[in-house]
DRENDO-1510 file (C-alpha; in Angstrom, 1 decimal, always signed):
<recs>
REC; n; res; u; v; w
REC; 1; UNK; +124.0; +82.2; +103.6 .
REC; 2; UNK; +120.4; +83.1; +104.7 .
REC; 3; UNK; +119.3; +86.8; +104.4 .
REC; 4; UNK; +118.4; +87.6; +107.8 .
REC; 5; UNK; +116.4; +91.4; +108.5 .
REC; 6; UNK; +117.6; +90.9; +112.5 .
REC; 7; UNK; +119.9; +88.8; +114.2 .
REC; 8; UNK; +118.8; +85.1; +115.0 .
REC; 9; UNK; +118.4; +86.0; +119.0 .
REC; 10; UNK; +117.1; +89.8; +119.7 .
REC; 11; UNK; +116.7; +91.1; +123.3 .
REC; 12; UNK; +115.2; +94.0; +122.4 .
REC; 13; UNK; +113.4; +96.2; +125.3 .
REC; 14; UNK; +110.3; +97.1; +123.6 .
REC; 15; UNK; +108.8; +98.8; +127.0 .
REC; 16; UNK; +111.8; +100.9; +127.0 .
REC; 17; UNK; +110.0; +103.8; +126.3 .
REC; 18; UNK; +106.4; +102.5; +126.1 .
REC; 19; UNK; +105.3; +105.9; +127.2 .
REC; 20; UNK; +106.8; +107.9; +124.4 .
REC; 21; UNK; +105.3; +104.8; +121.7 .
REC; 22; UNK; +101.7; +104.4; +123.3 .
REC; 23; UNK; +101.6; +107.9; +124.0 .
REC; 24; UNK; +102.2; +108.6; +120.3 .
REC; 25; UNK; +99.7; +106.3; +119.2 .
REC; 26; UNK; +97.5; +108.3; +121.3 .
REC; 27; UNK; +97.9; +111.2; +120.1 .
REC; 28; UNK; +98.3; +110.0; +116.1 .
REC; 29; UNK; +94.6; +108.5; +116.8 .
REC; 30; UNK; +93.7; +111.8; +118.4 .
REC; 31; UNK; +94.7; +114.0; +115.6 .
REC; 32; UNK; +93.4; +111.5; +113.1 .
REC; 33; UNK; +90.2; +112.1; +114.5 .
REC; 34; UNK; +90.5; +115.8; +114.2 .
REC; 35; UNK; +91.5; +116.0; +110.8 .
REC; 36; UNK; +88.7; +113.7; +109.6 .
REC; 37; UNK; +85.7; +116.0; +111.5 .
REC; 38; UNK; +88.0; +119.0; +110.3 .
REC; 39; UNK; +88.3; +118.0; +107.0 .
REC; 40; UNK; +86.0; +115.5; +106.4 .
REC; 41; UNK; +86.8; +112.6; +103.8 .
REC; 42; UNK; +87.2; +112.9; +99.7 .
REC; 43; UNK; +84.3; +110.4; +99.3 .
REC; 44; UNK; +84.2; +108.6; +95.8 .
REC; 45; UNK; +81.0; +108.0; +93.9 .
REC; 46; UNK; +80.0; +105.3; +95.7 .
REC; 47; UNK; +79.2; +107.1; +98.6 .
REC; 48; UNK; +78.0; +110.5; +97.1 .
REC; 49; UNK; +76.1; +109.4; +94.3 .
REC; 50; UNK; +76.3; +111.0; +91.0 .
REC; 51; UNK; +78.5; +110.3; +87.8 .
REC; 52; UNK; +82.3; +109.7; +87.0 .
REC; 53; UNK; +83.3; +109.6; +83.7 .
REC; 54; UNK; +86.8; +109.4; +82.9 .
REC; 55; UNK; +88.5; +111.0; +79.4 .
REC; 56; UNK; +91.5; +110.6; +78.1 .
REC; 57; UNK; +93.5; +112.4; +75.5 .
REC; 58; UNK; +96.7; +113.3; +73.4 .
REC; 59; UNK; +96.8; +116.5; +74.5 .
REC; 60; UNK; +97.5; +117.8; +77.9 .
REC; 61; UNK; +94.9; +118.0; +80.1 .
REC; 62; UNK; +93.3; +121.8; +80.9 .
REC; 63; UNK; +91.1; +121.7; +83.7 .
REC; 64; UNK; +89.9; +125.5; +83.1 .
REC; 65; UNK; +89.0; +124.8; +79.3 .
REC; 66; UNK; +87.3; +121.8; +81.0 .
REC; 67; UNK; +84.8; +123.8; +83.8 .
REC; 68; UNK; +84.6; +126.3; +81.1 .
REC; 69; UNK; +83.0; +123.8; +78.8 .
REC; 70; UNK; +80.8; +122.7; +81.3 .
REC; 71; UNK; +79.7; +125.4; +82.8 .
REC; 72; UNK; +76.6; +126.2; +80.4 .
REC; 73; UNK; +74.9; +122.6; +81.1 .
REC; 74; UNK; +74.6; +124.0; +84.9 .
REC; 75; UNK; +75.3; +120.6; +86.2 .
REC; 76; UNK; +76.3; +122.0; +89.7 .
REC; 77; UNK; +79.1; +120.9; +91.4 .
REC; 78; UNK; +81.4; +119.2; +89.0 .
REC; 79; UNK; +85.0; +117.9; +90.0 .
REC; 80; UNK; +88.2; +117.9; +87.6 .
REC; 81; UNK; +91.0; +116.1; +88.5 .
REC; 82; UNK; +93.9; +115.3; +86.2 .
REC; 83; UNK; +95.2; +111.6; +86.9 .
REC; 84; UNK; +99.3; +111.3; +87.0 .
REC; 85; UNK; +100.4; +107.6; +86.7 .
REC; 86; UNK; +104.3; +106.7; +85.4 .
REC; 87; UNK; +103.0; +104.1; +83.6 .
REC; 88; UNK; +101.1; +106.3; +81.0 .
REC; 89; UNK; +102.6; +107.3; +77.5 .
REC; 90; UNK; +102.9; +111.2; +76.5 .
REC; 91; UNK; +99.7; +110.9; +74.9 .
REC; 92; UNK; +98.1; +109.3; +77.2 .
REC; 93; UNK; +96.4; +112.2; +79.2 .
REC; 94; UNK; +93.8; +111.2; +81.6 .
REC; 95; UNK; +91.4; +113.0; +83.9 .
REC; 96; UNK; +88.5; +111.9; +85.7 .
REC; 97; UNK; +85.3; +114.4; +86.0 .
REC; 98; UNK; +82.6; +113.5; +88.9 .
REC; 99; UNK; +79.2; +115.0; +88.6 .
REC; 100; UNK; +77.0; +115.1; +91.6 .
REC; 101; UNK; +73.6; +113.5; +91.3 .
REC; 102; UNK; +70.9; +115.9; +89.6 .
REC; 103; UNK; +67.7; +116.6; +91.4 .
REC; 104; UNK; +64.6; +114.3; +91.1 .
REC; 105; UNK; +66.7; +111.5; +89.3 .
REC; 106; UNK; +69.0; +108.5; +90.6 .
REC; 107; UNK; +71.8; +109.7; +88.4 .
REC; 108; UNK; +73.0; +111.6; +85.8 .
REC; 109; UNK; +70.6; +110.4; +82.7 .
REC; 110; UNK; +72.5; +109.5; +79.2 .
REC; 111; UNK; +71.3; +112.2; +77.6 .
REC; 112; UNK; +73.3; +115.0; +80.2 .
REC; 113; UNK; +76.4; +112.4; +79.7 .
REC; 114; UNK; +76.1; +112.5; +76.4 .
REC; 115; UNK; +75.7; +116.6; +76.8 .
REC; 116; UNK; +79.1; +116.7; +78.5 .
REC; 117; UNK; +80.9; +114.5; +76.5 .
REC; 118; UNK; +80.3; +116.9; +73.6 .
REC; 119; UNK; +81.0; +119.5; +75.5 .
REC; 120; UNK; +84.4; +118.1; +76.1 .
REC; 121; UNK; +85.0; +117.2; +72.6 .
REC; 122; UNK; +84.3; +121.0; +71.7 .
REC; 123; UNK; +87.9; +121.7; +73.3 .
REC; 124; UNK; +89.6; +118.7; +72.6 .
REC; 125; UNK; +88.0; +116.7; +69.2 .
REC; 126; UNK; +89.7; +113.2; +69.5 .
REC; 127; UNK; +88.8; +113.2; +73.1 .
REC; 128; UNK; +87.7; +109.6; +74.2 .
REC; 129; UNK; +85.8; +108.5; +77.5 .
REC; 130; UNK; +87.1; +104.8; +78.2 .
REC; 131; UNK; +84.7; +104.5; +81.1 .
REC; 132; UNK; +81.4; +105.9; +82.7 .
REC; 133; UNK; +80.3; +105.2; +86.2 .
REC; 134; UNK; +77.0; +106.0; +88.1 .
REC; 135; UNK; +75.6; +105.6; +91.2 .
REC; 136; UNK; +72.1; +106.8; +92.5 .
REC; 137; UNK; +72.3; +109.0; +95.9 .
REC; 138; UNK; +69.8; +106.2; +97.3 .
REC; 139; UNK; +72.4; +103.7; +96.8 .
REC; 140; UNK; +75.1; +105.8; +98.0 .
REC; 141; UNK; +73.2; +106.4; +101.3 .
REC; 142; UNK; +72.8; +102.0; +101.4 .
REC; 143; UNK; +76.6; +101.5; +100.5 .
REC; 144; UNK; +77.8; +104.2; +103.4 .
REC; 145; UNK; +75.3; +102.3; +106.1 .
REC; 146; UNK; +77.1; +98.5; +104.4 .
REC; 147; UNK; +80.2; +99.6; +105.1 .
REC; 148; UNK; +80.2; +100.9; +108.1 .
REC; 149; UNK; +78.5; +98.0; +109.4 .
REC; 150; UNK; +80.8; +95.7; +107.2 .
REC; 151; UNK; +83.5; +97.2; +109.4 .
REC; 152; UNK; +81.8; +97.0; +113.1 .
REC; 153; UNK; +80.9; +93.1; +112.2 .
REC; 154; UNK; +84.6; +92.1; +112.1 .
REC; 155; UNK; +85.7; +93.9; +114.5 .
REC; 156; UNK; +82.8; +92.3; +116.6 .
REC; 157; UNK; +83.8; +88.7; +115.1 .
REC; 158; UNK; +87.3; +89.6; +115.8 .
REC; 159; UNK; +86.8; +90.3; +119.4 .
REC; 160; UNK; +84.9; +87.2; +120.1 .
REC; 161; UNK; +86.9; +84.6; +118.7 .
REC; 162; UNK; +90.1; +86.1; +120.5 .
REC; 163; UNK; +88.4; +86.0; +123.4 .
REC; 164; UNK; +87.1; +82.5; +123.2 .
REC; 165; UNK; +90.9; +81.4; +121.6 .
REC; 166; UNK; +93.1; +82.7; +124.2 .
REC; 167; UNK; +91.5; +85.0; +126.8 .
REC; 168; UNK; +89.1; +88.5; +127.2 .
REC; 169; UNK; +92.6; +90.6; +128.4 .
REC; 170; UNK; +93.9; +89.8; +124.6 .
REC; 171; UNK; +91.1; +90.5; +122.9 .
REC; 172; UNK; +90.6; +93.8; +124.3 .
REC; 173; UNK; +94.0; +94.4; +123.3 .
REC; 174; UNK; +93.7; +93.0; +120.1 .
REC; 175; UNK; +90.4; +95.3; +119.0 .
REC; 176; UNK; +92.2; +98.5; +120.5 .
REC; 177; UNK; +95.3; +98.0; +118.0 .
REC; 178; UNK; +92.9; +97.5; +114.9 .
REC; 179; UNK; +90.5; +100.2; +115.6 .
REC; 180; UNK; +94.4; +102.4; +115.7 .
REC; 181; UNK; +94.9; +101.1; +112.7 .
REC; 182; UNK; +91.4; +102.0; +110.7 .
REC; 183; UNK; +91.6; +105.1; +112.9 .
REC; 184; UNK; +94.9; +106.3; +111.5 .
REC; 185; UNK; +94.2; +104.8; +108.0 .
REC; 186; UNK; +91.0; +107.2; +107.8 .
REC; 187; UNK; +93.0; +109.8; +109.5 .
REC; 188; UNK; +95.6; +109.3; +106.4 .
REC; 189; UNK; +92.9; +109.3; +103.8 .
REC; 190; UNK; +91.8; +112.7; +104.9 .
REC; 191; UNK; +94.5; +114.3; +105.4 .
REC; 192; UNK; +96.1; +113.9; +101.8 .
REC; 193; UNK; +92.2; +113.8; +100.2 .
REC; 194; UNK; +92.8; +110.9; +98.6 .
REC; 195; UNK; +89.2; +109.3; +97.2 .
REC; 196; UNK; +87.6; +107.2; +99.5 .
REC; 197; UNK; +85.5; +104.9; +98.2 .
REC; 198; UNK; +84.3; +101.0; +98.1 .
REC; 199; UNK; +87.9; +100.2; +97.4 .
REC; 200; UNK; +88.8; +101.4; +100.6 .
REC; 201; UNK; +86.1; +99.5; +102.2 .
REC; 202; UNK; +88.1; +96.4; +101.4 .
REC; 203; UNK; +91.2; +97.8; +102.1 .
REC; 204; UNK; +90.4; +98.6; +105.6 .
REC; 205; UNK; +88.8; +95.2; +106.4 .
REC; 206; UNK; +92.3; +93.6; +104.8 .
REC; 207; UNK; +94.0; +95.1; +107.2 .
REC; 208; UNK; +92.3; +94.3; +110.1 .
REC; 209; UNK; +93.0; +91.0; +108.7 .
REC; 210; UNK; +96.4; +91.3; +107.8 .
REC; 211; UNK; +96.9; +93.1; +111.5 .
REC; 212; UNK; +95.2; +90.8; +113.6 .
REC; 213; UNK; +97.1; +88.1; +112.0 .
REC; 214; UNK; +100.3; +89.5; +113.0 .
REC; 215; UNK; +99.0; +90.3; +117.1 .
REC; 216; UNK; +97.7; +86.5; +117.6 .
REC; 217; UNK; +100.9; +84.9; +116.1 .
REC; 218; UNK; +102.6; +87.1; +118.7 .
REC; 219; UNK; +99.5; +86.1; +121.8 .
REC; 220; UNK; +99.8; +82.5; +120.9 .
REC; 221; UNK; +103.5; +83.1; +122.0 .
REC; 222; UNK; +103.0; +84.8; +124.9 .
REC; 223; UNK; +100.3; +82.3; +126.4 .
REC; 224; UNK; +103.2; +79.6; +125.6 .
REC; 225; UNK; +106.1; +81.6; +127.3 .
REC; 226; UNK; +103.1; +82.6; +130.4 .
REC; 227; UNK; +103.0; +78.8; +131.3 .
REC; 228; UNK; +106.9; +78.1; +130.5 .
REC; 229; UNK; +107.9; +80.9; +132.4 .
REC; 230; UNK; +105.6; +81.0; +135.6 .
REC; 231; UNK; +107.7; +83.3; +138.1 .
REC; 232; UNK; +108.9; +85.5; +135.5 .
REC; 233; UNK; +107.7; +89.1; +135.0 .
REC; 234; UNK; +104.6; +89.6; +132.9 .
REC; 235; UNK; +106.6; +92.4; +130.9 .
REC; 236; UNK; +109.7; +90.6; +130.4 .
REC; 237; UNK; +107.7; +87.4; +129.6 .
REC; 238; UNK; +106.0; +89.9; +126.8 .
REC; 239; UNK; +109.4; +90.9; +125.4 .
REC; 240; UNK; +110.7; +87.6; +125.2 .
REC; 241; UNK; +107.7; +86.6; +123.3 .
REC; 242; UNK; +107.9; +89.8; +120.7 .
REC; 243; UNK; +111.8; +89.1; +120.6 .
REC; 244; UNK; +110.8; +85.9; +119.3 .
REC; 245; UNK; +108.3; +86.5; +116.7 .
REC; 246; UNK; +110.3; +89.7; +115.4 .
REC; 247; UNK; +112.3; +88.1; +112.8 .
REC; 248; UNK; +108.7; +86.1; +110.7 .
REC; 249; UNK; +106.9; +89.5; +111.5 .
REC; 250; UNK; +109.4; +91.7; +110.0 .
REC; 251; UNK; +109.9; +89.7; +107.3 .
REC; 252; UNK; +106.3; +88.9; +106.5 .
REC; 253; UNK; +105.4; +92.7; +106.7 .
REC; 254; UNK; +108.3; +93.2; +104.6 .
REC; 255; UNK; +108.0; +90.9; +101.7 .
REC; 256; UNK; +104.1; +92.4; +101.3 .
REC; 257; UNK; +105.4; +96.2; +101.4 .
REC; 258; UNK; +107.3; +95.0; +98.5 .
REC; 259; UNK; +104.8; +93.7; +96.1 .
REC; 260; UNK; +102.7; +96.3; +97.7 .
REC; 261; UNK; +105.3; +99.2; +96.4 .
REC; 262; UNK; +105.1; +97.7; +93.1 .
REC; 263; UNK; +101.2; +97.8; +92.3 .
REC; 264; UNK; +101.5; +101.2; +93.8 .
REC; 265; UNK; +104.1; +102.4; +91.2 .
REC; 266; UNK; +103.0; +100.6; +88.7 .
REC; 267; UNK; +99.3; +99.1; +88.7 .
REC; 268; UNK; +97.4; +102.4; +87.8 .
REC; 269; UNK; +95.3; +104.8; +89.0 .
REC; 270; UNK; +92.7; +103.3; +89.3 .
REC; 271; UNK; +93.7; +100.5; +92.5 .
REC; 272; UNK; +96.3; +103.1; +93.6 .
REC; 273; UNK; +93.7; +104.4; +96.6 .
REC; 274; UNK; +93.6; +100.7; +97.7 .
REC; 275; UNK; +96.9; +99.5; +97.4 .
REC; 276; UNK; +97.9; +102.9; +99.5 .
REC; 277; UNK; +95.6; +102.1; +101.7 .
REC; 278; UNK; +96.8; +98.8; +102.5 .
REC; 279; UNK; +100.2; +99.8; +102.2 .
REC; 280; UNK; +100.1; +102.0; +105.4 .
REC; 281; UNK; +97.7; +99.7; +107.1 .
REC; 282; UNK; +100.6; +96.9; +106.8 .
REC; 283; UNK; +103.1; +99.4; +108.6 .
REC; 284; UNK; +100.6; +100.7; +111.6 .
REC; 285; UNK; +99.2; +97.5; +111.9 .
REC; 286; UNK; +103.1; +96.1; +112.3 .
REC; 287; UNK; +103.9; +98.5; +114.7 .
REC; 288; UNK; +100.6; +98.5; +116.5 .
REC; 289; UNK; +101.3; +94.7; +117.5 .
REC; 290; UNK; +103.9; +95.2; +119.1 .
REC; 291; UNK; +103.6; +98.6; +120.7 .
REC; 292; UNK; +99.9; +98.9; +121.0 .
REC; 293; UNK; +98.2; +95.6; +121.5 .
REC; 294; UNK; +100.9; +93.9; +124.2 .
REC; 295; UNK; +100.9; +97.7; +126.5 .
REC; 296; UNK; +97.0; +97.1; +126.6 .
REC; 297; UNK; +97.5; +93.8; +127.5 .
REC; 298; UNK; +99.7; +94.7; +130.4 .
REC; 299; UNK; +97.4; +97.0; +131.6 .
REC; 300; UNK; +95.3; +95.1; +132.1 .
REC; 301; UNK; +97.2; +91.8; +134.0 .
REC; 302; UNK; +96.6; +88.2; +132.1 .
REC; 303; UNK; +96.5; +84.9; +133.4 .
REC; 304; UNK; +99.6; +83.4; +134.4 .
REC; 305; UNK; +99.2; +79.7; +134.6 .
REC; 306; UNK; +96.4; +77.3; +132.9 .
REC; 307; UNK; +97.7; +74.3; +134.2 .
REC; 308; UNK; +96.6; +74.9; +138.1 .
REC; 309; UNK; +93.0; +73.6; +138.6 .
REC; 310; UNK; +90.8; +75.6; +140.5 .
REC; 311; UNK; +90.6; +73.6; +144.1 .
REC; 312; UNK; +86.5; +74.6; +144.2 .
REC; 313; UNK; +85.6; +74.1; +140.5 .
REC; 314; UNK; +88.1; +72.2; +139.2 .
REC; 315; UNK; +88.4; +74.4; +136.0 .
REC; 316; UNK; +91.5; +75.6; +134.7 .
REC; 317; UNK; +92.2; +78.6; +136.9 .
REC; 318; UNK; +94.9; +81.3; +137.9 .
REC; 319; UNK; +96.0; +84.1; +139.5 .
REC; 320; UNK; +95.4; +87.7; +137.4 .
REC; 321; UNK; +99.1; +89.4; +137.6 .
REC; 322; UNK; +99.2; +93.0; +136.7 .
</recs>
């Protein structure tokens, strides 16, 4: 017997309550937007420039004997945070120390590292520093501008080739569900402060690729079901079409939150801000396929028929139905 997540034939009425869903979206991107302005983004080194250098220990971490330590090398603002990860041993105590970048010089030089990890040892002698990472604030500034652009250029790619594969209508739709997913995404990251960094880069341009993925296989059903079913309603030819699809997008969304759940539990710290990301970019890019891209779509009206000619050009032609 074959596991099935829904039944083999679904006639689920997903514009039901298409106000309540889109308007939520709405409002999610909305406050997503708020929270990021409000309070801003927990950027990593990448973006800020400066130094990370990461110590572990067999004693319990003390953030307070930590600053207090560093306090007379008047680095200015330095961040403690203790790491927590299930996968670590009772003496395996990790905490990861960012330093901003120092005045007049790309980054932190050895000899101030070097300064702080003495400083360190003075509280805790066995103290070891498995890793030391530093980024200049000119490089910072380069890596923001990258990925930013990184970010506009597939969404640019992305609306261009739906609109050349199937038709403008979908990929207006198509960009308006991933930029709800980034949007949300970023909104996430904020909110919870989690650190925002390269890593996150490539987890927001997986899931636009993940997301769009899921929104054409359900478009390349639609324009099939549009030119089967000619005199049926637009909306009902779009539920049909998600009805359809739901049982490969469920399950492919589902077997990936699965082996995502297990790198986030047990892969580390140190990919847990990317998997997480991805993680919730799998379920609102899911649920933006079906709730967000399609309603755009029907706003909008999309062709009905590709098989009449046009009588004056003779190009594929029909009429726009709303």
């Amino acid at each position: 017997m074959r596991l099935r997540l829904v039944p083999e034939q679904t006639n689920i009425d997903f514009f039901k309550h298409a106000r309540l869903t889109f308007g939520a979206s709405v409002v999610a991107m909305v406050l997503s937007l708020g929270i990021w302005f409000a309070m801003g983004l927990n950027f990593g080194i990448d973006f800020l420039g400066g130094t990370t250098i990461r110590t572990e220990s067999s004693e319990p971490v003390d953030v307070g004997a930590y600053r207090a330590a560093l306090e007379a090398l008047e680095l200015g603002d330095v961040s403690i945070t203790e790491v927590f990860d299930p996968t670590f041993g009772p003496d395996e105590n990790v905490a990861m120390i960012r330093i901003q970048a120092q005045d007049g010089e790309e980054s932190v030089t050895p000899a101030t590292i070097a300064a702080v990890q003495e400083a360190l040892r003075s509280v805790y002698p066995a103290m070891t520093f498995p890793s030391v990472e530093s980024v200049g604030p000119k490089v910072s500034g380069e890596l923001i501008q990258t990925a930013i652009l990184a970010v506009l250029a597939s969404l640019g790619a992305i609306l261009v080739y739906i609109w050349l594969r199937f038709e403008w209508q979908f990929s207006v739709g198509a960009v308006a569900a991933l930029i709800h997913d980034i949007v949300l995404t970023i909104g996430v990251f904020s909110l919870l402060q989690i650190r925002f960094d390269l890593a996150t880069i490539a987890a927001l341009l997986t899931i636009v690729g993940y997301s769009i993925n899921d929104t054409v296989v359900i478009f390349d059903r639609l324009r099939e079901n549009l030119i089967k079913y000619k005199t049926r309603a637009l909306q009902d030819v779009m539920n049909l079409s998600a009805n359809e699809t739901l049982s490969r997008t469920l399950m492919t969304s589902g077997t990936t939150l699965l082996a995502l759940l297990a790198l986030m539990v047990l892969g580390g710290d140190v990919i847990r801000g990317f998997v997480f990301a991805i993680f919730w970019g799998v379920i609102v890019g899911t649920y933006s396929s079906i709730f967000v891209a399609k309603n755009i779509v029907l706003m909008i009206g999309v062709k009905r028929d590709w098989s009449k000619p046009d009588q004056k050009s003779g190009t594929q032609f029909s009429n726009i139905d709303a």
